[in-house]
C-alpha positions in Angstrom: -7.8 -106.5 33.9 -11.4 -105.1 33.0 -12.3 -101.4 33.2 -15.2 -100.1 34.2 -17.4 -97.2 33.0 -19.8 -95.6 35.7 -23.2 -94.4 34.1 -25.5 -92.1 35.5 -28.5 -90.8 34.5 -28.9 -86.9 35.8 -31.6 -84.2 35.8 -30.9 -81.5 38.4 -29.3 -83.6 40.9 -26.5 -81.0 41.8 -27.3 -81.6 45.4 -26.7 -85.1 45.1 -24.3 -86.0 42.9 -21.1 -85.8 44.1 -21.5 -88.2 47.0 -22.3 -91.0 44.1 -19.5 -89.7 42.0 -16.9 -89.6 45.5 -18.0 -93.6 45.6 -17.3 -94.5 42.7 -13.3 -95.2 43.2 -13.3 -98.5 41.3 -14.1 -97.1 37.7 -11.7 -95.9 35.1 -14.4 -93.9 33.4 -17.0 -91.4 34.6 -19.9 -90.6 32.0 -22.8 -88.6 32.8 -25.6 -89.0 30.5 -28.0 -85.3 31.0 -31.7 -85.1 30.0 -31.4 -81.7 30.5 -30.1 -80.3 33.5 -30.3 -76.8 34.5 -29.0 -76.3 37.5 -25.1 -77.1 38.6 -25.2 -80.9 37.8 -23.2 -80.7 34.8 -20.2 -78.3 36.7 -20.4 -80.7 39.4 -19.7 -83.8 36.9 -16.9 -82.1 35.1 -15.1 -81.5 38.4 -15.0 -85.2 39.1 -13.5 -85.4 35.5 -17.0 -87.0 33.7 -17.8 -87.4 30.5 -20.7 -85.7 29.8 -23.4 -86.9 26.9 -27.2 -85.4 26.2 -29.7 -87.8 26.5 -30.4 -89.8 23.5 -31.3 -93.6 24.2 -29.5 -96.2 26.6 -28.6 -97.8 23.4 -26.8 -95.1 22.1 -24.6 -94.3 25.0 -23.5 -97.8 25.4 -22.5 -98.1 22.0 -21.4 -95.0 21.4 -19.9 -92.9 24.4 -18.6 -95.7 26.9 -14.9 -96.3 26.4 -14.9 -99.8 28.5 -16.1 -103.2 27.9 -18.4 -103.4 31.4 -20.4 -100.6 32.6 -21.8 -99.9 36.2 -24.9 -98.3 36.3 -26.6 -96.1 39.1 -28.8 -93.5 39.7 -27.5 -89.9 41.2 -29.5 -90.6 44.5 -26.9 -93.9 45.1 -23.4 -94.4 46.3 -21.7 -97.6 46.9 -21.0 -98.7 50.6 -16.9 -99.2 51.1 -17.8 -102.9 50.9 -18.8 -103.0 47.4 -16.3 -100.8 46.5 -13.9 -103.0 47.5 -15.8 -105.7 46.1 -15.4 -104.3 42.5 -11.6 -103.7 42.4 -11.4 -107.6 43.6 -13.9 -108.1 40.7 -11.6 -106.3 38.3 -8.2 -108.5 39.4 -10.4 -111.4 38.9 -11.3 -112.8 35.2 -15.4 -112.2 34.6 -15.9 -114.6 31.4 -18.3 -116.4 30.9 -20.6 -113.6 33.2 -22.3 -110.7 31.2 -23.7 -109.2 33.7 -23.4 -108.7 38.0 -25.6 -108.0 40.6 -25.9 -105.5 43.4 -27.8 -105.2 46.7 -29.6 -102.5 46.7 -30.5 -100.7 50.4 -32.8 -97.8 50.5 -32.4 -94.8 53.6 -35.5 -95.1 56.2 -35.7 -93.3 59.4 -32.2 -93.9 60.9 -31.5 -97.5 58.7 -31.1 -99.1 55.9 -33.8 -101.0 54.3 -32.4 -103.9 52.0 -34.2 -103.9 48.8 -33.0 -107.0 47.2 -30.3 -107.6 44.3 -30.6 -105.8 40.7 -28.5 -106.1 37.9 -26.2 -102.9 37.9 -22.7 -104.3 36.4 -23.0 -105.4 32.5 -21.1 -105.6 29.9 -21.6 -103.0 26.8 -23.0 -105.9 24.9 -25.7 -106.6 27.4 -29.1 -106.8 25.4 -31.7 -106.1 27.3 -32.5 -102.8 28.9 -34.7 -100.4 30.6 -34.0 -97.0 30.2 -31.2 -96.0 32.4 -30.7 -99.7 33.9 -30.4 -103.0 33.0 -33.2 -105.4 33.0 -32.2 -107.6 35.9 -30.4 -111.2 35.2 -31.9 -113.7 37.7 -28.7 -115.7 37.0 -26.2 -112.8 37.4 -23.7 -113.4 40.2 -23.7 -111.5 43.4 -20.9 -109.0 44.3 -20.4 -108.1 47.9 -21.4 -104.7 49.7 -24.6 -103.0 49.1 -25.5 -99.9 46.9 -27.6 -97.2 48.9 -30.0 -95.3 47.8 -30.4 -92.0 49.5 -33.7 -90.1 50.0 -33.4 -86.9 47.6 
């Protein structure tokens, strides 16, 4: 069965990140990567038992401080609907080869709805190649999981 690692990208999102960290039930591994947070970001993470690591590059962390195979990335400002959380622990009784990479919906909060913002590549393996910054550059040919990621105004 594959294990996930969630990665996030923080900087001063204490009043945010525990409702993407609470939706984030489906991964065996937290891991917080801080360009230099200085408010309560970095309490909040180690309450939900995250792994914290000062930014270097997204490189770095994926070869160096993730502990699974396949990594889920979001930013603070997201959390995963119950459907796509769902949709992952199906995904990880399920066998992912040949895949290297997943996609997401993404939805975006707008007065009283949910805007859909089309799919973006958000589950990878460690090995994935490309990048950009805190995300991976999107795979065209990724398969879809079900349930939407929302983004949530700051």
């Amino acid at each position: 069965m594959p294990k996930i690692t969630a990665l996030i990208h923080t900087l001063n999102h204490e009043r945010v990140l525990g409702r993407a960290l609470e939706s984030l039930r489906p991964s065996d591994e937290l891991l917080i990567v801080d360009h230099g947070s200085t408010d309560e970001t970095l309490a909040i993470a180690r309450e939900y038992g995250a792994t914290i690591q000062r930014a270097t590059t997204a490189d770095a962390v994926v070869s160096e401080a993730a502990s699974n195979e396949w990594l889920f990335c979001l930013s603070p400002l997201e959390a995963l609907t119950e459907h796509l959380e769902a949709s992952l622990f199906e995904w990880k009784l399920s066998d992912p080869a040949p895949h290297k990479s997943f996609a997401v919906e993404l939805g975006e909060e707008a007065s009283g709805h949910w805007q859909p913002l089309g799919f973006a590549t958000r589950l990878v393996t460690r090995s994935y190649p490309r990048w950009r910054e805190a995300y991976p550059c999107d795979d065209p040919t990724a398969p879809r999981l079900e349930g939407m990621l929302l983004r949530f105004r700051e």
